[in-house]
N, C-alpha and C positions, 0 to 999 in steps of 0.2 A: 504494500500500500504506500504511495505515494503522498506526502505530507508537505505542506506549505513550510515555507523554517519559522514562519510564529507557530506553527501550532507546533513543532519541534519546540520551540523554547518553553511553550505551557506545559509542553507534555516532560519537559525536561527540570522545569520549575516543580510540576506535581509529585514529579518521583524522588525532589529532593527534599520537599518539604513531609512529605510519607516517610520515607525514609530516617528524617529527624525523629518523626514522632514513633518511628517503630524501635530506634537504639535507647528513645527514653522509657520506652515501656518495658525493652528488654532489659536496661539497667536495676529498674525499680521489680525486675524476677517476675516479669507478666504478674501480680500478683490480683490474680481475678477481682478482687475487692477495689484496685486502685486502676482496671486494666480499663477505658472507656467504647475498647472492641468489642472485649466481651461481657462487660458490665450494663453497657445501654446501649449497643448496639444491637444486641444481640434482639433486646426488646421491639426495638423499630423496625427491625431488620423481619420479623416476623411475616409472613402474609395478612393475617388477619389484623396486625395492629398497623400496617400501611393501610388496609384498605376501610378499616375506620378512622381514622387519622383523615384517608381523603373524603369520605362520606362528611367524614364531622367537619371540613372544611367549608362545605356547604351551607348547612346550619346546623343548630344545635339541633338532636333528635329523640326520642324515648325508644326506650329498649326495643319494642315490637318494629318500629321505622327501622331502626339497625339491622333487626332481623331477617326484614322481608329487602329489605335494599341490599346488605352484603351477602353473596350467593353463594348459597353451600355451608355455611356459617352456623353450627351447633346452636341449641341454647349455651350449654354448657360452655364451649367456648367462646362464646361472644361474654358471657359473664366473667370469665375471668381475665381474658381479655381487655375489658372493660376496667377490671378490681388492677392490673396490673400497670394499666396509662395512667388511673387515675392515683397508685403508685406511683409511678412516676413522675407526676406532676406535670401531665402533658393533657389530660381531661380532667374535666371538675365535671362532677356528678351534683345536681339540686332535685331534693325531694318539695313534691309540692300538697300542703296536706288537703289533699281532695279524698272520696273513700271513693273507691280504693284511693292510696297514695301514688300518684304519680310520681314519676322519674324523668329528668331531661338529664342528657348528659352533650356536652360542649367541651369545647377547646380553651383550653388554658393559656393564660400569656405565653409560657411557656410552648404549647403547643402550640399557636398561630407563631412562633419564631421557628419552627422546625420544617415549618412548609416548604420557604424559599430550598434549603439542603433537600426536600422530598423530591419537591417540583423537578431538583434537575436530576436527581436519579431515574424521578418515572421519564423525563423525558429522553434521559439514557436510554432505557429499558426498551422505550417504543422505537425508538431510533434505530436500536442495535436489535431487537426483536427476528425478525428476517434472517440475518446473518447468525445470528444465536442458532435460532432453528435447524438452518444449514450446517453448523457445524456440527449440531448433535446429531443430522441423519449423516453425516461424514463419518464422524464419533463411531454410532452404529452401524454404520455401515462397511467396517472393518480398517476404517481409515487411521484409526487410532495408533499407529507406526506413523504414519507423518506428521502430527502433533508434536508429538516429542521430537521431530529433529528441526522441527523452526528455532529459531535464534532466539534472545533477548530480545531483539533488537526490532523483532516482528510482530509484537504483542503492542497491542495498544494499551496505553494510559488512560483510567476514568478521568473523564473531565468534566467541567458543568456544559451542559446543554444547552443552548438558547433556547426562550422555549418560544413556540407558534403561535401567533395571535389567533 
């Protein structure tokens, strides 16, 4: 793949600022409590808590809207789910006392600052979608010996997306 030399320089720029922040995570012994890959990344990183994250983006919604909007989505797991962002301090949950008690649950300061970082992953995601695909029926399709003999140097860098109006 052929690359412009600014986007060499971003992609050159991203790998040395990764790079910094992976010698100090490796210094401090990954140690999971202080580690922010796998301490709260790992959380965002989730299917289900993206795809409430992007719902709740919207507007705020009560459980059952959750439900019937994110597809494939448990009770069970939309509720812990739910118990784990609102951990996080990336949803705030309000009970409203009607009988029964309603429930809204919304995005947190917190959460509306995680978007813009969301934003450019999905629009990674959609971007690279296509070529992912391909690579996986290459992948399976016994391709998996030339995978491993590309270089460094043929891997692309995550970058932010622009995203589409």
């Amino acid at each position: 793949m052929t690359r412009l030399p600014a986007q060499n320089l971003a992609t050159a720029a991203h790998r040395a600022t990764l790079a910094d922040r992976y010698a100090a995570w490796r210094a401090l012994g990954f140690d999971a409590a202080r580690c922010p890959v796998r301490n709260v990344l790992d959380h965002l990183g989730s299917k289900w808590s993206t795809l409430l994250l992007i719902a709740l983006a919207e507007k705020p919604m009560r459980f059952n809207a959750l439900l019937r909007d994110v597809p494939d989505i448990s009770r069970r797991m939309l509720t812990q789910t739910l118990r784990d962002l609102e951990r996080d301090g990336l949803v705030s949950r309000q009970v409203f006392p009607t009988k029964p008690p309603s429930v809204e649950y919304r995005l947190s300061a917190m959460g509306e600052s995680v978007l813009g970082p969301l934003t450019a992953l999905v629009g990674w995601a959609e971007q690279h979608f296509p070529d992912i695909e391909q690579a996986r029926a290459r992948f399976d399709g016994g391709a998996a010996g030339s995978a491993a003999l590309e270089g460094p140097n043929d891997r692309v860098a995550l970058a932010p997306v622009p995203v589409r109006g």
